[in-house]
C-alpha positions as CSV (number, residue, x, y, z in Angstrom):
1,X,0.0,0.0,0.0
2,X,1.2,3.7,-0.8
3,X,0.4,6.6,1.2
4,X,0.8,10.5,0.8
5,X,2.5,12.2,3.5
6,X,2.0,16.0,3.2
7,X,4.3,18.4,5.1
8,X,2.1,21.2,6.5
9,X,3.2,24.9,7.3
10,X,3.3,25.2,11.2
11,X,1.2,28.6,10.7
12,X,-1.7,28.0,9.0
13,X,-2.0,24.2,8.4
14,X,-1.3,24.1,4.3
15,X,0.4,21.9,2.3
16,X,3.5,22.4,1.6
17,X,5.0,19.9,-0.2
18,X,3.7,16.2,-1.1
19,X,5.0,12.6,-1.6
20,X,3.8,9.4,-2.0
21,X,5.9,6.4,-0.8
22,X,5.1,3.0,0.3
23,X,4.3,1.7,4.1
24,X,7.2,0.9,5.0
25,X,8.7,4.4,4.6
26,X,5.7,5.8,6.8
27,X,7.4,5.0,10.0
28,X,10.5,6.4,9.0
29,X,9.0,9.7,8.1
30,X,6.7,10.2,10.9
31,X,9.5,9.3,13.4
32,X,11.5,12.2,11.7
33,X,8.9,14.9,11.7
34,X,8.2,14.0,15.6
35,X,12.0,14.6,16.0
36,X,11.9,18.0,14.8
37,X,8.1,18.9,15.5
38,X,6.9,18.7,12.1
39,X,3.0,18.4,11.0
40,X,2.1,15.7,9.0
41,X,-1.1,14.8,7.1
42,X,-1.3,11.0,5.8
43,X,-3.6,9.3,3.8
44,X,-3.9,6.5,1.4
45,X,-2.2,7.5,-2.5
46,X,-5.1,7.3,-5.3
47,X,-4.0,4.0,-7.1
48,X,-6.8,4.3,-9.3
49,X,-4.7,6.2,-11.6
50,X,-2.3,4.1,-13.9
């Protein structure tokens, strides 16, 4: 399964920047922005789309 992590401005809550990478690399990511106090927004990736 692939998810999209969005990195979101610490202000006002938008997106900043997007990527979509597999389960695996969740943990990795989340465990980094909890380091440093980053927001995160995750949800499943749209693999509807080919």
């Amino acid at each position: 399964m692939r998810f999209e992590i969005m990195r979101l401005d610490d202000i006002d809550g938008t997106a900043l920047e997007s990527t979509v990478v597999d389960a695996d690399s969740v943990n990795r990511i989340v465990q980094q922005a909890a380091a440093i106090g980053q927001r995160l927004y995750i949800r499943p990736a749209d693999t509807s789309a080919s």
